[in-house]
C-alpha positions in Angstrom: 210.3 131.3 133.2 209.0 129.1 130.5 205.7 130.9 128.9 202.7 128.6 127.3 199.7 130.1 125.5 196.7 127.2 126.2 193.9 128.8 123.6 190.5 126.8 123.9 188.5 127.6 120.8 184.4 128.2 121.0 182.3 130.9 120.2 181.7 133.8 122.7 177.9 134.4 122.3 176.0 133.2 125.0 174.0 131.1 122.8 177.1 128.6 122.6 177.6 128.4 125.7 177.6 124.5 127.2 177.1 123.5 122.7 179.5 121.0 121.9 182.0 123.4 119.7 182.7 125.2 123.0 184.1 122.6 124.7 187.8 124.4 124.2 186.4 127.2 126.7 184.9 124.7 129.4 188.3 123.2 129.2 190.6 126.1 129.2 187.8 127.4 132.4 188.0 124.2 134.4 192.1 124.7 134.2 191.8 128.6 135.5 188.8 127.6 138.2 191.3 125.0 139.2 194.1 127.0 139.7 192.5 129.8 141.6 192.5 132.2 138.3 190.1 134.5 136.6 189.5 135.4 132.9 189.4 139.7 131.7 188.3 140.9 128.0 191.6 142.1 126.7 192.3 142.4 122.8 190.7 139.3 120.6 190.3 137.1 123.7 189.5 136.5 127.3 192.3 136.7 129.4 193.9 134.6 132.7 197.5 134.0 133.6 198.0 131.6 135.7 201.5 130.6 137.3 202.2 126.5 138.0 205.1 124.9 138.8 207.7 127.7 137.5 205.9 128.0 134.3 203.5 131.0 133.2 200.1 129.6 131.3 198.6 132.0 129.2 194.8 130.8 128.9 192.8 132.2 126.0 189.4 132.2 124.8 188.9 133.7 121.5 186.5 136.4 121.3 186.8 136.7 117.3 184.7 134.1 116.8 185.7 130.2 116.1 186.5 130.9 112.2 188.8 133.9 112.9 190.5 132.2 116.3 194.4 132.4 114.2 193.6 136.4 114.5 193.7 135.9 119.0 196.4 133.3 118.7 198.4 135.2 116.4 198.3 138.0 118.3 198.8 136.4 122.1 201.6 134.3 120.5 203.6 138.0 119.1 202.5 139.6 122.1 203.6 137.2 124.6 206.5 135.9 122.4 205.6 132.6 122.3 207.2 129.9 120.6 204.5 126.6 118.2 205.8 124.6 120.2 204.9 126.0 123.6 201.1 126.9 122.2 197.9 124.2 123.1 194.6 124.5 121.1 191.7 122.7 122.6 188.8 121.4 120.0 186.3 119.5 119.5 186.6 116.7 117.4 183.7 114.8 115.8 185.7 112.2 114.5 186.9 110.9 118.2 184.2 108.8 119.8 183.5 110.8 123.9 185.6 108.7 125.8 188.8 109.5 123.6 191.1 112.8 124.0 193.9 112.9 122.0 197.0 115.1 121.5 199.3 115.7 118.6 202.5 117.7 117.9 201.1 118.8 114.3 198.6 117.7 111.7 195.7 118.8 109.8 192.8 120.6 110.9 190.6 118.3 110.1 187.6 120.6 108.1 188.0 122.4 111.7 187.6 125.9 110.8 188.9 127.1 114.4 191.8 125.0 113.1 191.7 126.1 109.3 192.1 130.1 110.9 194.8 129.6 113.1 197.3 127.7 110.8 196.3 130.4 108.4 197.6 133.5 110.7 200.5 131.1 111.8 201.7 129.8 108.3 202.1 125.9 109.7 200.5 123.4 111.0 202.8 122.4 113.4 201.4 123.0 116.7 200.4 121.0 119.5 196.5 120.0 119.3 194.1 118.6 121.8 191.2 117.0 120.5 187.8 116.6 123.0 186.1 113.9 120.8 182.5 114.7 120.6 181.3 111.7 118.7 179.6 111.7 115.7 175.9 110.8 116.4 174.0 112.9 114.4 171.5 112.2 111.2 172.8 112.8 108.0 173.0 116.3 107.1 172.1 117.3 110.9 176.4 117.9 111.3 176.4 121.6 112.0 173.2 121.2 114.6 175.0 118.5 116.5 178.3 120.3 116.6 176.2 123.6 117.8 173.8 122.0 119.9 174.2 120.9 123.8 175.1 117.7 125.2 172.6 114.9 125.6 171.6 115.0 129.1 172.9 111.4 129.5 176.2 112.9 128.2 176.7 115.4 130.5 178.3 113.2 133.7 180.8 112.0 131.0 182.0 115.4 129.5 182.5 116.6 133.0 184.7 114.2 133.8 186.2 114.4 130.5 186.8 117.9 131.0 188.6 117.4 134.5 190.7 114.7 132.2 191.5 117.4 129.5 192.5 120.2 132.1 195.1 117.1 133.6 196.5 116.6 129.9 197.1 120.2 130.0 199.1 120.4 132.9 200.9 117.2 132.0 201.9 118.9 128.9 203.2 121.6 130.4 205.2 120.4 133.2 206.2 117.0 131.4 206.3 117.3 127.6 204.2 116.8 124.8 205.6 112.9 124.4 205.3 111.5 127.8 201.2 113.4 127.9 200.4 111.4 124.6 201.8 108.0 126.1 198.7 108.3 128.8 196.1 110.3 127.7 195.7 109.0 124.0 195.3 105.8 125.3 192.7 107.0 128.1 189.3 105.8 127.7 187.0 108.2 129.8 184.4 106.3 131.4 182.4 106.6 134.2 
């Protein structure tokens, strides 16, 4: 049975809960929620395994805060024997306006330090990505209180949806293939 570790990134305080950089975690709990599953502290992360479609999805959220997040992956990756191109990170993205998801075999991390850590622990940056755009709307030099702070309330019907969207991609990546999942959902425009 195929394995896939799905690792959104956030911060486990409950002061970033529902901020924008924790969108990874609303993701990867919309996905378990959805299938019936339930997350358990284990070592560097939250926990659920959930079993869809002859595959087993190993969802993680990152309790080693978002600038150490390569020590959980690392470690889920060994432990489950996992192969880069079977792994998922969800981010946020500041550089994708908040209609836009979009997924990617590889690539930079984009000053993500979520990112930055994991292709640290894993020596490469080869790894499937999905990027939750977030926007950019923020004053100058305001960048780190946007990216910690909650969603507008005008925003919040939007990232729901978005979120439903993102869990989708997740599943179409999983039972179809990174290719065919970036055909449809880069090109998605989430509106309502």
């Amino acid at each position: 049975m195929a394995k896939y570790l799905i690792a959104g990134l956030g911060n486990f305080d409950q002061e970033y809960a529902g901020t924008r950089h924790n969108i990874g975690f609303d993701v990867v709990d919309e996905l378990v929620q959805k299938h019936g599953g339930s997350f358990a502290i284990s070592r560097h992360a939250a926990v659920s395994e959930i079993k869809w479609k002859g595959k087993t999805l190993i969802c993680i959220k990152p309790t080693t805060y978002m600038n150490l997040s390569g020590k959980a992956v690392k470690y889920w990756m060994d432990k489950e024997k996992i192969e880069h191109g079977h792994l998922l990170v969800i981010v946020d993205d500041k550089a994708l306006p908040l209609t836009k998801l979009r997924l990617r075999p590889g690539g930079s991390d984009g000053g993500h330090n979520g990112l930055k850590s994991i292709q640290e622990f894993l020596g490469t940056s080869e790894f499937p990505k999905l990027r939750f755009g977030i926007g950019d709307h923020y004053p100058k030099g305001m960048q780190v209180e946007y990216v910690l702070g909650r969603w507008y309330k005008e925003e919040v019907p939007l990232v729901h949806l978005k979120i439903q969207k993102a869990a989708e991609a997740i599943e179409s990546f999983v039972a179809m293939g990174i290719e065919r999942t970036m055909e449809h959902y880069n090109k998605l425009e989430v509106t309502l």
